[in-house]
VMD Tcl script that draws the C-alpha trace (Angstrom):
set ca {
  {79.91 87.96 199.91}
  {82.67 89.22 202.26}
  {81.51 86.24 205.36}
  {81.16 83.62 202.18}
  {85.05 84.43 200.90}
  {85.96 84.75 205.10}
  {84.38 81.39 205.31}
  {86.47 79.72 202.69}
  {89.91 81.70 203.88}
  {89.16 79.03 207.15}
  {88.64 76.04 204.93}
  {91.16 73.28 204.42}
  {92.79 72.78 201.06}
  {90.93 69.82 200.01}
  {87.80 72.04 200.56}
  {88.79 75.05 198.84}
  {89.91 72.87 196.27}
  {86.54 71.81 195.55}
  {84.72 73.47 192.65}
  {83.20 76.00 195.51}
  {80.68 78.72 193.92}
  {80.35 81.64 194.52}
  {76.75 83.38 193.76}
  {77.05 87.37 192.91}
  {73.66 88.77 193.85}
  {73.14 92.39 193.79}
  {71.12 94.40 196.68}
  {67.86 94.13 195.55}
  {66.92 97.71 197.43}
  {69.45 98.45 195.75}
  {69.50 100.41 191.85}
  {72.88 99.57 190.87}
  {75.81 97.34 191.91}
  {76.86 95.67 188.83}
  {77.00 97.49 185.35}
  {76.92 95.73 181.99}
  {79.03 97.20 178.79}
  {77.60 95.96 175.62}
  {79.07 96.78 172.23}
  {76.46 96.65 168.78}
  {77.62 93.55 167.63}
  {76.72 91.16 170.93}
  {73.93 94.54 171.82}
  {71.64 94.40 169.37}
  {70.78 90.77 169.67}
  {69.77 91.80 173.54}
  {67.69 94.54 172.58}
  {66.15 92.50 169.59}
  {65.51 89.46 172.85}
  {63.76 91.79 175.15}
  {61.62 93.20 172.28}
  {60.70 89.73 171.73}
  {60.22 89.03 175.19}
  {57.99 91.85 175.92}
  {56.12 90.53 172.67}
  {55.79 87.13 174.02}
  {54.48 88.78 177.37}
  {51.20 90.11 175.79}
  {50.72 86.85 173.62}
  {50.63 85.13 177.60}
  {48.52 87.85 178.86}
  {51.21 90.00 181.02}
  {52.35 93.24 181.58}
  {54.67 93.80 178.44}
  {56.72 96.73 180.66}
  {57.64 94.83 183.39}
  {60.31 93.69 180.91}
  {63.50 95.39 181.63}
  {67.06 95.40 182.38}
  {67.17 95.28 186.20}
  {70.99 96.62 186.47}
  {72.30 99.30 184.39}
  {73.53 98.94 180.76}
  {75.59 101.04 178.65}
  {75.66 99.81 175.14}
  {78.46 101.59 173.16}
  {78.25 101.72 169.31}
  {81.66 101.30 168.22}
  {81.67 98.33 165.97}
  {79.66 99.74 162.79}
  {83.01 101.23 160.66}
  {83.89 100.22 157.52}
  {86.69 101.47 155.56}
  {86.62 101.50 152.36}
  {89.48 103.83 151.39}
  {92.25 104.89 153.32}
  {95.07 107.29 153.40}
  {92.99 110.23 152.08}
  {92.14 113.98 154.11}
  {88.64 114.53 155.59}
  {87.62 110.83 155.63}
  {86.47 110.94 159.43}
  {83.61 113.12 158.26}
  {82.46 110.95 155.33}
  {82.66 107.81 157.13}
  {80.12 109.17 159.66}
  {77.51 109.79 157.16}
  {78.37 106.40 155.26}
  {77.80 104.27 158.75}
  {74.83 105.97 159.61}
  {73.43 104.98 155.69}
  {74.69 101.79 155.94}
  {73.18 101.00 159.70}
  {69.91 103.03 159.86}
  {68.10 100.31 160.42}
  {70.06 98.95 163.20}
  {70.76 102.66 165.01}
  {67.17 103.18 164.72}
  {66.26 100.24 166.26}
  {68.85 100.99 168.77}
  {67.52 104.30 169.61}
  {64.15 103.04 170.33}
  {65.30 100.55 172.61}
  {66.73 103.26 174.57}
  {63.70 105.14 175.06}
  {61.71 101.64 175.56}
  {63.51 99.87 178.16}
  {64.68 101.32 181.72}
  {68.29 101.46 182.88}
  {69.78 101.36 179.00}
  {71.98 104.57 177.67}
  {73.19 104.09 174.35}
  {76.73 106.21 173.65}
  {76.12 106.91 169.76}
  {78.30 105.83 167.02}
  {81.45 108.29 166.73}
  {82.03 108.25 170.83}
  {85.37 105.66 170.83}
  {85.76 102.44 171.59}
  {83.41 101.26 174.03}
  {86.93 100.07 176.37}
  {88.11 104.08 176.15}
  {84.68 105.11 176.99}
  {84.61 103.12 179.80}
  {87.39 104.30 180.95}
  {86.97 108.21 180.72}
  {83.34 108.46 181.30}
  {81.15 105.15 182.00}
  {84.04 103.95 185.15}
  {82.75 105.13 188.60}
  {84.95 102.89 190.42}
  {82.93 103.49 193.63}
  {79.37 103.71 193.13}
  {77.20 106.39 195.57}
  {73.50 105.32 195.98}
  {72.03 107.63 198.40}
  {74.69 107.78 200.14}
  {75.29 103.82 200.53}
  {79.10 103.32 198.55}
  {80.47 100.25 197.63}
  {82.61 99.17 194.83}
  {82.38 99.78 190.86}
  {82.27 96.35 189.13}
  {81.49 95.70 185.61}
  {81.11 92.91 183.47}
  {81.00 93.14 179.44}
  {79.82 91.38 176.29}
  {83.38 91.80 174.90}
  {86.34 89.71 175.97}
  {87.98 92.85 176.54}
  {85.90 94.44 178.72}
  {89.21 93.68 181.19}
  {90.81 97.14 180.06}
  {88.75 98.70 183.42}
  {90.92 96.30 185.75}
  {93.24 99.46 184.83}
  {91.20 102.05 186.63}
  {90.90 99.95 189.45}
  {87.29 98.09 188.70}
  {86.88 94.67 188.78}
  {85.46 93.59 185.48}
  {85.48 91.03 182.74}
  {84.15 89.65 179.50}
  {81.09 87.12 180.03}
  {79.18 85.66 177.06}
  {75.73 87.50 176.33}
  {73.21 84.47 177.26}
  {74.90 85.11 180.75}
  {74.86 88.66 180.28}
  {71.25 89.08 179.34}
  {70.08 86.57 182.36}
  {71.91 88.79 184.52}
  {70.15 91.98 183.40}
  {66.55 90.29 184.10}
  {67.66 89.20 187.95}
  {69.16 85.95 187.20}
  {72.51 85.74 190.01}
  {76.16 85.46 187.82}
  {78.24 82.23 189.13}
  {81.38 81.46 188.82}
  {83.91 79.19 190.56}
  {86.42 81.12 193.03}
  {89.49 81.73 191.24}
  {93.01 82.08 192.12}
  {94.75 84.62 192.77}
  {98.26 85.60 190.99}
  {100.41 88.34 192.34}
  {102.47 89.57 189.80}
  {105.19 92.40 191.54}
  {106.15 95.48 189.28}
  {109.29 96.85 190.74}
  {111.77 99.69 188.80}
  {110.87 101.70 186.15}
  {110.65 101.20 181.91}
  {114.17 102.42 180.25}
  {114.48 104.41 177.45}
  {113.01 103.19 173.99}
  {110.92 100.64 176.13}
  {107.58 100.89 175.74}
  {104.55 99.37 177.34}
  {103.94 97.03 173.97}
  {107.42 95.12 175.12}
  {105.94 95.15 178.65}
  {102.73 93.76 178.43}
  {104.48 91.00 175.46}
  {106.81 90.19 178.15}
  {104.12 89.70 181.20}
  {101.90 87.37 179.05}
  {105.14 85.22 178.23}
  {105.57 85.21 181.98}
  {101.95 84.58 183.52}
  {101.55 82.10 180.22}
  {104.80 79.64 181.30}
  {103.39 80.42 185.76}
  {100.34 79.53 184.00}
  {97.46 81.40 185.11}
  {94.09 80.35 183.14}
  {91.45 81.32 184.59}
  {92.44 83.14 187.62}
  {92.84 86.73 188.79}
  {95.88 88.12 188.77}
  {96.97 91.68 190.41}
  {99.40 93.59 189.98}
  {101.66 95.88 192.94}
  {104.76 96.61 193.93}
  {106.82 100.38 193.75}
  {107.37 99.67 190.16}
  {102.99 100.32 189.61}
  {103.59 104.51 190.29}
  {106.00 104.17 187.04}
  {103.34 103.49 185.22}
  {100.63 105.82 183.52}
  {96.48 105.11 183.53}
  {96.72 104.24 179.90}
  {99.49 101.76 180.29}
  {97.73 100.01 182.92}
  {94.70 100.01 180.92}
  {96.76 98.37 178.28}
  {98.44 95.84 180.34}
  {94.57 94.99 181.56}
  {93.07 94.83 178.41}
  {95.78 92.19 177.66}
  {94.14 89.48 180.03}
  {92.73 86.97 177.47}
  {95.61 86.94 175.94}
  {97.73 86.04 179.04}
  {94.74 83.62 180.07}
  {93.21 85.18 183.01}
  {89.71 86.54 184.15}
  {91.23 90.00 185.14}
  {94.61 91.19 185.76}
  {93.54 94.20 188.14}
  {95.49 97.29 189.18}
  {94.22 98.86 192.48}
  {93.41 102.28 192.98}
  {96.29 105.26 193.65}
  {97.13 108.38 192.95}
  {97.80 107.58 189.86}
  {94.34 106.57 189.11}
  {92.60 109.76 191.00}
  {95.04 111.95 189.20}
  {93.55 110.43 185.91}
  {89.45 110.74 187.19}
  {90.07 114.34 187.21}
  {92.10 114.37 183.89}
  {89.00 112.65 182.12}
  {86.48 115.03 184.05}
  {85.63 113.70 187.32}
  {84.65 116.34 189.96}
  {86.94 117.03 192.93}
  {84.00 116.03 195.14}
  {83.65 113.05 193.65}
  {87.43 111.82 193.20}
  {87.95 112.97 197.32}
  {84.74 110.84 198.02}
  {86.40 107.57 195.92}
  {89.98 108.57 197.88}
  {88.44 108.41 201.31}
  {86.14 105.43 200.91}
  {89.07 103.36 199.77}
  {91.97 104.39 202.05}
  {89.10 103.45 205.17}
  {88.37 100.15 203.47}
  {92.37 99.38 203.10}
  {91.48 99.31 199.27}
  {93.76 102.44 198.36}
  {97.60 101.90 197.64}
  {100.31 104.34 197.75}
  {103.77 103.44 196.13}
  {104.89 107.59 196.19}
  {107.99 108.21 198.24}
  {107.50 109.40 201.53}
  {110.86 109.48 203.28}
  {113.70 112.19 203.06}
  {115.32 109.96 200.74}
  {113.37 109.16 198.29}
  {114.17 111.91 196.53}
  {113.69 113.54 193.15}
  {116.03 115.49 191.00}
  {114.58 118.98 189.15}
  {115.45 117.55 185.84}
  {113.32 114.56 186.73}
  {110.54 116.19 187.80}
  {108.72 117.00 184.83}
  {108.67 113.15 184.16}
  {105.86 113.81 187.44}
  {104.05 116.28 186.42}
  {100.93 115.52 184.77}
  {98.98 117.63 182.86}
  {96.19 119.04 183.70}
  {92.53 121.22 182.94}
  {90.32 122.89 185.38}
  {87.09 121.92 184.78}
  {85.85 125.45 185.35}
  {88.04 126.70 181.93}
  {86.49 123.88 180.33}
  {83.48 125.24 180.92}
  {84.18 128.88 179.73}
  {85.53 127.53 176.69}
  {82.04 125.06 176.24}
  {79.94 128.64 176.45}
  {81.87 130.88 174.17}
  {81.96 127.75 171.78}
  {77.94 127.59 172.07}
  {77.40 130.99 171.75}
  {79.47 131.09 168.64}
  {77.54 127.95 167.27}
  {73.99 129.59 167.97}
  {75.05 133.10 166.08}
  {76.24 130.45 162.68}
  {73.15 128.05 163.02}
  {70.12 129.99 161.13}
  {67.76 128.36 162.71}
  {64.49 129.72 161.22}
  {65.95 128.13 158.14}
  {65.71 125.19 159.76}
  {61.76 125.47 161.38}
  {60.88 126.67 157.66}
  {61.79 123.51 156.52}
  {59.58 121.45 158.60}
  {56.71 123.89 158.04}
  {56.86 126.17 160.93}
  {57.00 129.76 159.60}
  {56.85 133.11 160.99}
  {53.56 134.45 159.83}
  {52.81 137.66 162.13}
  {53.41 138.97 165.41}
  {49.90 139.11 167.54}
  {47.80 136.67 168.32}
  {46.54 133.77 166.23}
  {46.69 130.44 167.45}
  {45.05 130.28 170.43}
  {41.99 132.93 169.03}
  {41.49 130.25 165.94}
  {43.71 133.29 163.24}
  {45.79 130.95 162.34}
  {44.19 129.36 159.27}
  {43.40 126.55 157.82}
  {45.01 123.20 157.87}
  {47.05 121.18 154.86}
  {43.58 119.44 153.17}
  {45.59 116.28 153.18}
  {45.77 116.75 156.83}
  {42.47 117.69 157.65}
  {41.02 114.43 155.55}
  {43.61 112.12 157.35}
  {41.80 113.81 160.69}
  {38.05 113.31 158.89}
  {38.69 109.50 157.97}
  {39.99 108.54 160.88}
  {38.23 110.09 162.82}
  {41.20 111.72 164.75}
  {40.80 113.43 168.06}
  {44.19 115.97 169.69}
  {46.56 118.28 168.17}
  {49.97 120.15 170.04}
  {50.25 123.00 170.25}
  {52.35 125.28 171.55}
  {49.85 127.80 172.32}
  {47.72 128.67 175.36}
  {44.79 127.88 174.97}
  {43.08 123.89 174.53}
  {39.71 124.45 174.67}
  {37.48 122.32 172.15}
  {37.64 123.40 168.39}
  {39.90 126.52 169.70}
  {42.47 125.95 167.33}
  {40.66 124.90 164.81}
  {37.30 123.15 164.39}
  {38.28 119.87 163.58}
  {40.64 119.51 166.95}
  {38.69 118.73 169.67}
  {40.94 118.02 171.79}
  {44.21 119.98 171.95}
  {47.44 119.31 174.12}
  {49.72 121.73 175.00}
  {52.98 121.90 175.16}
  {56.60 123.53 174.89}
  {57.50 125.05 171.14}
  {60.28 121.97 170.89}
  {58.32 119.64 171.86}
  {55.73 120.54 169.04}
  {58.90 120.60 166.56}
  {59.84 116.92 168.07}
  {55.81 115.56 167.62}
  {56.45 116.66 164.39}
  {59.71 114.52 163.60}
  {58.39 111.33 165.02}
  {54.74 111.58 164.24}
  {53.63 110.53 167.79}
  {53.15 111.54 170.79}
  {53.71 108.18 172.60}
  {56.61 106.12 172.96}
  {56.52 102.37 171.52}
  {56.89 99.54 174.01}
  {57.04 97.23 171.42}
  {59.44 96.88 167.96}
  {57.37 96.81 165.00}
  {59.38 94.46 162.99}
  {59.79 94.35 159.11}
  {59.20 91.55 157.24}
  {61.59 92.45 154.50}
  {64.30 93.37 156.88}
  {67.66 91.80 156.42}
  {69.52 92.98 160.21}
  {66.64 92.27 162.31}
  {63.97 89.39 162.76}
  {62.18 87.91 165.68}
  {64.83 85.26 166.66}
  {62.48 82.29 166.66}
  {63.40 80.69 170.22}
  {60.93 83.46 171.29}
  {57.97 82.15 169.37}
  {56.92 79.12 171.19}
  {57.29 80.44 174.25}
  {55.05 78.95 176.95}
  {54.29 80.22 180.88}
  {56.26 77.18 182.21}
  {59.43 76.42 180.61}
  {59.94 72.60 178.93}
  {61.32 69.78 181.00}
  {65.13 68.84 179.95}
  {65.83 66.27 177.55}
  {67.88 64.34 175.64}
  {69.05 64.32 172.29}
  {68.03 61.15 170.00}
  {69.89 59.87 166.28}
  {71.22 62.85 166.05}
  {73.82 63.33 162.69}
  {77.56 64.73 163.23}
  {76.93 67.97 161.60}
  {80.94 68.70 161.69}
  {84.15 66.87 163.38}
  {86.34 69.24 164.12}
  {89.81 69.65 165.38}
  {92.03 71.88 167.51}
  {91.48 75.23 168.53}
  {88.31 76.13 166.51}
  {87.99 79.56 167.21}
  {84.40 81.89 167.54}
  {85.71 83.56 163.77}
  {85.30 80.30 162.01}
  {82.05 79.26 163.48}
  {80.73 82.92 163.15}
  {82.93 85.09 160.59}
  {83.26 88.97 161.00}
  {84.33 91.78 159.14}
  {83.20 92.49 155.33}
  {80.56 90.17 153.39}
  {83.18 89.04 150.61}
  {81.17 88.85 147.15}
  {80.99 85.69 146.11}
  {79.83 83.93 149.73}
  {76.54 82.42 150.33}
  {75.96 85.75 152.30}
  {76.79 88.24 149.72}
  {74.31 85.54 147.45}
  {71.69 86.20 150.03}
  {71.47 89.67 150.00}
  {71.59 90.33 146.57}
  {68.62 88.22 145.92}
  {66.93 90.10 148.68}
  {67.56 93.14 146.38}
  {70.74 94.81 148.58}
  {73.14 96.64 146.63}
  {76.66 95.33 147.14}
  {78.12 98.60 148.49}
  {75.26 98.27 151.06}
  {76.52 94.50 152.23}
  {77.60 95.95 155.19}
  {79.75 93.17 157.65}
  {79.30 89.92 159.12}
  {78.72 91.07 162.57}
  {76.09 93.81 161.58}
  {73.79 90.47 159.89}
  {73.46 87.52 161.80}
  {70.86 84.67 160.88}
  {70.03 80.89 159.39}
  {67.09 78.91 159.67}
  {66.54 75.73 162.07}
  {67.29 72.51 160.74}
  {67.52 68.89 162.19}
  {69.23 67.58 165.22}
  {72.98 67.80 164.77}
  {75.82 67.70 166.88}
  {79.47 69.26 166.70}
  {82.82 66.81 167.58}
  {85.84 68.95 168.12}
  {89.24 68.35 169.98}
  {90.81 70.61 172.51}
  {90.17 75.00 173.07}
  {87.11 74.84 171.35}
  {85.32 78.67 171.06}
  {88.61 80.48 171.73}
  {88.64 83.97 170.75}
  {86.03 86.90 170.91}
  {83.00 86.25 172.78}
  {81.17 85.62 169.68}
  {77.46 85.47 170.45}
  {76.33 84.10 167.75}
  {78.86 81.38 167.63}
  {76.45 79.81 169.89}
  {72.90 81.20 168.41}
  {73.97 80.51 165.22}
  {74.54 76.25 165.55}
  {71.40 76.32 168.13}
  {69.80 77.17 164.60}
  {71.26 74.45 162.65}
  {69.76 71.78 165.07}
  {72.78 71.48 167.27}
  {72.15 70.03 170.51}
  {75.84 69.42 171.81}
  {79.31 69.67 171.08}
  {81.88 67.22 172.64}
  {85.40 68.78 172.59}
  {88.34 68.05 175.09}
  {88.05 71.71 176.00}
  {86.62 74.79 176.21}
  {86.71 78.27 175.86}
  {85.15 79.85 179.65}
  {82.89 82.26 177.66}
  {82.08 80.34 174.70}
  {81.09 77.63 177.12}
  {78.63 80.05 178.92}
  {77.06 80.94 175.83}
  {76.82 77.56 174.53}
  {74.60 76.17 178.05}
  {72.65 79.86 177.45}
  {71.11 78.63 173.90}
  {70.90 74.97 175.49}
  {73.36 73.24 173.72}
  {75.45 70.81 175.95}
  {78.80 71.37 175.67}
  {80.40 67.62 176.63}
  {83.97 67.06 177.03}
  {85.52 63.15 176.57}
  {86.63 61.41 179.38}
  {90.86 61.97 180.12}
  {92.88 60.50 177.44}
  {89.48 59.84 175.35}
  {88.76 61.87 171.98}
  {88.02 61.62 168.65}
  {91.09 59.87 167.48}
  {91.26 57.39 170.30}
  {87.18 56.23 170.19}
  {87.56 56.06 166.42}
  {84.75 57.98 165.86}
  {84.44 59.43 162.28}
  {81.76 61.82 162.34}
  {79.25 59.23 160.22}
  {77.49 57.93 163.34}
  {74.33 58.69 164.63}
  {74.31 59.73 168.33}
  {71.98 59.58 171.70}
  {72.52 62.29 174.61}
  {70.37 60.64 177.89}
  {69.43 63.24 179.87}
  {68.84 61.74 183.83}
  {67.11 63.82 186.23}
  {70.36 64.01 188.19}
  {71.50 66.18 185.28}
  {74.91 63.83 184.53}
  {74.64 62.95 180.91}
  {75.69 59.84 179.43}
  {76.16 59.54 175.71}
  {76.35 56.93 173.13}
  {76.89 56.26 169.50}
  {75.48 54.13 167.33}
  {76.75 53.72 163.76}
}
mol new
graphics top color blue
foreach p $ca { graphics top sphere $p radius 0.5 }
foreach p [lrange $ca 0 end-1] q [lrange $ca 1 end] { graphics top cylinder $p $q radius 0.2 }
display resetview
């Protein structure tokens, strides 16, 4: 990529003017370059697609676990709170157990895709936000692959996802069609952006705070006007500023319009790594691979003048743990935990009790087995036991096992739990389910994918006007009672307490061909997945706007809906269109499309 952006520093203006793209493929020998961040809102519909996926690979015959992510993905759970009541002592607690009732569907599904698919952690519910995680654990910000480095980048399912530009990683929000094509080998493009400098100098005054900075820099890039682009910030004035306010400043991006608003690495940013836990090694490897790259910037004085009064210097002095107190702390906390725990209370529970001390297992002393067990084992005709014993010859154990594995005493104790051995490739889905189905784009999936074409007397399922946003195609937050959701669910049999929110339930049905008219900044807002899954299943086939939001726009070509904008100084008003036509997309094989109406 370096030679390709080289190439186009020599260009004329006219050509770099030219919608040039670039292509962002990873190193193939490589494991990792670029990391995705998903959050359980625009996650779960990727896990629920490459279920489907690997279910549509055995319907064609294939090699079902060949489907995986190809990068790595760390999928935060951080959307699934609900308040109910506020203002009230030891809430934290009781809100954990309600959002693990209220999503134990979803989590276990969640979990299982975990242990299914390759390069996936899930961070569990309770962790943070998945920006804050990012930033104190997820964030490399130079990767080390056998000793090949090269530079963290990250892109996210959440328009935030810009918060790392903070720690000094390039990263921003993408829509999840993109996302998930990306994870299965499919290259990310993009147009090359511009770049805005933006120069801190000085230092924040009393009572100012880095809310009235960050205001004040999107009222200035907004007026420059920088949609789109990249913008970085430098000058002296960065040093002034701590990890957390960058990170806020960053996170800010959509707001002020760009892609990323990046802050490179310095000692600020080291001194922060170790903060959040990073090992020396590690931090000095990150320090010397940027300063011999020319990536590394240092705004700290370094003449005789650039002094710094006593009184000032506590302002500079940043606290600080060693990791190796952090430890000693961790073991005395462990060793308390292990001396409160009981855990033969525990093992009782499930069954496992202390009968004796000699030998009984593995000599066939140990007695007989529950009857229910022993006919589940007759019926069946069921073959292996664990145990965590020594001994697996035939009938050893006992004489209906005649064939016993063995294995470690908590792995016996986990057997137990799950009641198998063997890990699922595929989700078994449930019928009755109202959080996850088989989306149905997966169902008539064929070897060769359909030929493009056009849409025919299609209806105007909605004329819309400025600035719809992702909330009012898709809504989020709580089901309110008395919508066609909350209608829904109760005549599936869900209590109302149990309604959960908008984001945790997604789903329609398909209908007829339909198409969406809309004015200018259509799809502004959060990168709303289902914004665009949701009118691919009411039989939309394009909307024509005046504009677009970048990721909505993504996610709308993704589910195969064109999204069309009118000619300059053409729309709605001015074509005197009303929404009660029928319409015709032709689809050409040169790919330009050419509609009509025809009342």
């Amino acid at each position: 990529m370096a030679s390709t952006i080289a190439c186009l520093l020599s260009m004329t203006p006219e050509l770099i003017d030219c919608h040039i793209q670039l292509r962002f493929f990873w190193n193939r020998q490589l494991e990792t370059a670029m990391s995705f961040r998903l959050r359980d809102f625009t996650g779960v519909p990727v896990v629920v697609d490459l279920g489907c996926m690997r279910d549509a690979m055995n319907n064609l015959g294939g090699d079902s676990n060949k489907i995986n992510p190809l990068v790595p993905v760390d999928f935060v759970i951080d959307h699934s709170v609900q308040v109910d009541v506020a203002r009230s002592e030891n809430v934290v607690q009781a809100y954990m157990e309600l959002e693990f009732q209220r999503n134990k569907e979803r989590f276990a599904f969640l979990k299982w895709g975990s242990n299914a698919f390759q390069n996936m952690l899930v961070v569990p519910p309770g962790s943070g936000i998945v920006h804050q995680v990012n930033l104190e654990y997820l964030g490399r910000v130079v990767f080390n692959t056998d000793g090949l480095l090269y530079p963290d980048s990250v892109v996210g399912t959440d328009s935030h996802t810009t918060m790392i530009d903070g720690l000094g990683v390039a990263g921003w929000g993408v829509g999840w069609i993109e996302a998930e094509a990306a994870m299965l080998g499919q290259p990310m493009s993009m147009v090359l952006p511009g770049v805005v400098g933006f120069k801190l100098s000085g230092k924040l005054r009393d009572g100012v705070t880095v809310t009235d900075l960050v205001l004040t820099i999107t009222q200035i890039l907004r007026k420059h006007g920088d949609v789109g682009k990249f913008v970085e910030f430098y000058g002296e004035g960065m040093s002034e500023l701590s990890l957390a306010d960058r990170a806020t400043i960053a996170n800010m991006s959509p707001e002020y319009g760009a892609t990323m608003g990046f802050f490179p690495v310095d000692h600020v940013t080291l001194q922060y790594l170790k903060l959040t836990g990073r090992s020396d090694e590690i931090v000095s490897l990150i320090e010397s691979y940027l300063r011999a790259n020319r990536m590394f910037v240092d705004y700290r004085p370094k003449r005789p003048h650039d002094r710094v009064t006593l009184r000032e210097m506590k302002a500079d002095w940043h606290a600080c743990l060693d990791n190796r107190m952090l430890l000693l702390v961790g073991a005395a906390l462990v060793a308390k935990k292990a001396c409160e725990l009981e855990l033969e209370k525990y093992l009782n529970q499930l069954g496992f009790h202390i009968v004796g001390y000699g030998c009984t297992t593995c000599i066939r002393n140990s007695g007989d087995i529950d009857e229910a067990v022993a006919s589940a084992v007759i019926e069946n005709d069921l073959v292996a036991a664990v145990v965590s014993g020594n001994r697996n010859f035939e009938g050893r154990v006992h004489p209906l096992t005649r064939a016993n594995y063995l294995s470690s005493p908590p792995l016996v104790v986990a057997y137990t739990l799950a009641g198998t051995v063997g890990k699922r490739a595929n989700w078994q889905s449930d019928s009755k389910s109202t959080y996850i189905h088989d989306p149905p784009y997966f169902k008539r999936m064929t070897i060769s994918p359909p030929g493009p074409h056009g849409v025919k007397d299609a209806y105007c399922l909605l004329n819309f006007g400025d600035s719809i946003t992702t909330d009012h195609i898709s809504l989020a937050g709580s089901i309110h009672k008395d919508s066609f959701a909350a209608r829904y669910l109760m005549e599936r049999g869900v209590d109302r307490r149990d309604f959960n929110s908008s984001g945790s339930r997604r789903g329609t049905r398909v209908r007829n061909m339909t198409i969406i008219l809309a004015d200018a900044e259509y799809g502004s807002g959060s990168s709303r997945d289902w914004a665009a899954k949701g009118p691919k299943l009411l039989g939309v086939k394009a909307v024509v706007a005046k504009s677009f939001e970048r990721i909505h726009r993504s996610n709308l070509v993704g589910m195969g809906i064109f999204p069309l904008c009118f000619k300059a100084g053409e729309d709605v008003e001015t074509l005197g269109l009303t929404g009660h036509e029928r319409y015709n997309i032709d689809l050409p094989s040169n790919a330009f499309y050419n509609m009509s109406s025809e009342t």
